[in-house]
Z-matrix of the N, CA and C atoms (Angstrom, degrees):
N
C 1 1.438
C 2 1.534 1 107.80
N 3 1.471 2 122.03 1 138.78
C 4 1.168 3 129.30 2 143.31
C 5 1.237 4 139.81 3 -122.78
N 6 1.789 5 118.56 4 141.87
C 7 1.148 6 124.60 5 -172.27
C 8 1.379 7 117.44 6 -120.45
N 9 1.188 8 132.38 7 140.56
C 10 1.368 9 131.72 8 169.39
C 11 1.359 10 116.47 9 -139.03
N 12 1.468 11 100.33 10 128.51
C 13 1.189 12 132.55 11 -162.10
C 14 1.210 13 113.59 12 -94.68
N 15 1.553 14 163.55 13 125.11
C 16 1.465 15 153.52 14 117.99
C 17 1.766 16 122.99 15 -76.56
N 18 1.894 17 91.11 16 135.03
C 19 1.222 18 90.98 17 -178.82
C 20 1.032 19 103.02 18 -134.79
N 21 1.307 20 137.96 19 139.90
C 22 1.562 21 143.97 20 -143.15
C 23 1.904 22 87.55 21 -123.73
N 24 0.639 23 104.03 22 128.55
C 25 1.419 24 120.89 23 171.96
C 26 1.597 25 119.69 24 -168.91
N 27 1.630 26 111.14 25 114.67
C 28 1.994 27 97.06 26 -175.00
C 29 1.431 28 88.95 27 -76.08
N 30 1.157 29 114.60 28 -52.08
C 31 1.991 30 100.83 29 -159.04
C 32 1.191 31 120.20 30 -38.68
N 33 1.586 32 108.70 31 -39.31
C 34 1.518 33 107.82 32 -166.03
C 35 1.406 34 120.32 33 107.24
N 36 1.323 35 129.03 34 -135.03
C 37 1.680 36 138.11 35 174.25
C 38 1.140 37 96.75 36 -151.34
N 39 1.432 38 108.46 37 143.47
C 40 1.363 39 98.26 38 173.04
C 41 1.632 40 116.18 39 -110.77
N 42 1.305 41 125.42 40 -140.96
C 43 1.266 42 105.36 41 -176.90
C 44 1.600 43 126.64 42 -71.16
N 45 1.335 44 114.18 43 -41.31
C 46 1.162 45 138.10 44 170.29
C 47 1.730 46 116.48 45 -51.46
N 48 1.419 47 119.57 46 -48.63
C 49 1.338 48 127.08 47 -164.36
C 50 2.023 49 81.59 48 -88.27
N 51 1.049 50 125.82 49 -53.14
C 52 1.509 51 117.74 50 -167.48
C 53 1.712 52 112.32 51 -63.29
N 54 1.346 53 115.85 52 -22.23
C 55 1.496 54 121.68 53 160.76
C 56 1.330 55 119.91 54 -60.93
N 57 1.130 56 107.53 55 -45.91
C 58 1.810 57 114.72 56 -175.73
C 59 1.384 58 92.84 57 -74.87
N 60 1.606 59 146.51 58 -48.14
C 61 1.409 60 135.50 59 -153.83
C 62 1.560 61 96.27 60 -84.79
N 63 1.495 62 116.82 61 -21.90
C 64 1.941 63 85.76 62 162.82
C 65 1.017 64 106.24 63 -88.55
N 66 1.311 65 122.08 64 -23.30
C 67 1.770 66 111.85 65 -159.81
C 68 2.026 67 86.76 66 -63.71
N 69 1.323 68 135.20 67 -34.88
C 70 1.370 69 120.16 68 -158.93
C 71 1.735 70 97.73 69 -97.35
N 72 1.061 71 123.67 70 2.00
C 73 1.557 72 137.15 71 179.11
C 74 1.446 73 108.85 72 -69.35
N 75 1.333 74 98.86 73 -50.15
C 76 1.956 75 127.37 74 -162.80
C 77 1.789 76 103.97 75 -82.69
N 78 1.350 77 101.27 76 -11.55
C 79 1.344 78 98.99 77 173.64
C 80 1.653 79 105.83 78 -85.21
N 81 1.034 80 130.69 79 -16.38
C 82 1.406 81 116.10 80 -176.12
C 83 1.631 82 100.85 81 -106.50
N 84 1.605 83 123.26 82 152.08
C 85 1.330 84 114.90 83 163.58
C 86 1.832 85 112.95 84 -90.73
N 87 1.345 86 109.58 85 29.07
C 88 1.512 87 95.63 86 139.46
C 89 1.332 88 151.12 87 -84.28
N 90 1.500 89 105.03 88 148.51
C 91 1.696 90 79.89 89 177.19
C 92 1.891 91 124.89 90 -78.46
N 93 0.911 92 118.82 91 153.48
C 94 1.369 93 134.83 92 -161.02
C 95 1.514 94 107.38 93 -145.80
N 96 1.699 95 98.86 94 110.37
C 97 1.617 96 99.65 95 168.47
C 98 1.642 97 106.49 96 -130.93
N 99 1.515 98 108.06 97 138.61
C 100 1.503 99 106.39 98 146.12
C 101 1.370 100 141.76 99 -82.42
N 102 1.440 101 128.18 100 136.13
C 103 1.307 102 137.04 101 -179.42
C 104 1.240 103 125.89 102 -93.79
N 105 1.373 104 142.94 103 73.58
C 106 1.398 105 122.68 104 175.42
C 107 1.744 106 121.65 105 -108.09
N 108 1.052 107 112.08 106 133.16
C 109 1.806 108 114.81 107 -177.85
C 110 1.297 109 104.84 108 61.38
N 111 1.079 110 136.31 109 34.33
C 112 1.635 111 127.64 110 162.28
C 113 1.746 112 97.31 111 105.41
N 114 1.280 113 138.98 112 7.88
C 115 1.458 114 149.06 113 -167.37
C 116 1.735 115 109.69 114 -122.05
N 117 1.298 116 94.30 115 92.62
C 118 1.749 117 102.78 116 172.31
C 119 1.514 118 103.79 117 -100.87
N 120 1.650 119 99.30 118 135.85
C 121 1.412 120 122.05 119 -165.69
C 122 1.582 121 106.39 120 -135.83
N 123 1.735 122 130.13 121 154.68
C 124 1.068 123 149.75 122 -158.77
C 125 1.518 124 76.85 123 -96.21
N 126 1.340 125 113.83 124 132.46
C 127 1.704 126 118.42 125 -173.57
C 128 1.877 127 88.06 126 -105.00
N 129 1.084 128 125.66 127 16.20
C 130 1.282 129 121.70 128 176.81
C 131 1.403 130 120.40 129 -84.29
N 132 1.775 131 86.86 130 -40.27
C 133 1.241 132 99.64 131 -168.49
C 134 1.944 133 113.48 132 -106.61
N 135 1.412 134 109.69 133 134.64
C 136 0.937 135 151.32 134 -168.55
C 137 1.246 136 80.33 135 -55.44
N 138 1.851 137 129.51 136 -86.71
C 139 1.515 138 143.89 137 176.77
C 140 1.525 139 97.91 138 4.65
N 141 2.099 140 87.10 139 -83.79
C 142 1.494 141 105.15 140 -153.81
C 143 1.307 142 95.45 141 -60.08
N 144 1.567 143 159.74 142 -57.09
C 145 1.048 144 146.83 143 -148.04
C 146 1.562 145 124.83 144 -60.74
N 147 1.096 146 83.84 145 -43.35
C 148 1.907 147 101.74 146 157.37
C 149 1.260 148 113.94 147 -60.64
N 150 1.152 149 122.45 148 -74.61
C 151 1.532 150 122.99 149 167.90
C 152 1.425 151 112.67 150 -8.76
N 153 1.526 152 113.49 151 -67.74
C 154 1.502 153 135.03 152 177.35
C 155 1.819 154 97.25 153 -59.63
N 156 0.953 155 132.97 154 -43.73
C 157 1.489 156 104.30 155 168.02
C 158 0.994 157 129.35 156 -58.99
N 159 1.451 158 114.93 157 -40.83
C 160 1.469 159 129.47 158 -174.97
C 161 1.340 160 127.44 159 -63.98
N 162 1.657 161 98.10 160 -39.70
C 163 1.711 162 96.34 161 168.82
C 164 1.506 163 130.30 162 -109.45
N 165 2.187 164 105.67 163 33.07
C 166 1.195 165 129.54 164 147.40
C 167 1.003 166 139.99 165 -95.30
């Protein structure tokens, strides 16, 4: 199965809300990525999600 999701938010997540969305990511064994500006990221990982802020 696939699902895709959009979530419109300008602010973003900040540190706190982006901790809890992998920590509840890692509970399922699907895979799960975020997309922003042309940058797909492992939504598991904490790393990559940052990463994806950083080079938006």
């Amino acid at each position: 199965m696939r699902k895709k999701l959009k979530i419109i938010n300008k602010l973003g997540l900040h540190a706190r809300a982006s901790s809890k969305f992998v920590e509840v990511t890692n509970k399922y064994k699907s895979e799960i990525f975020i997309e922003f500006n042309d940058i797909k990221v492992n939504a598991k990982s904490i790393l990559d999600y940052c990463l994806c802020n950083f080079l938006s």
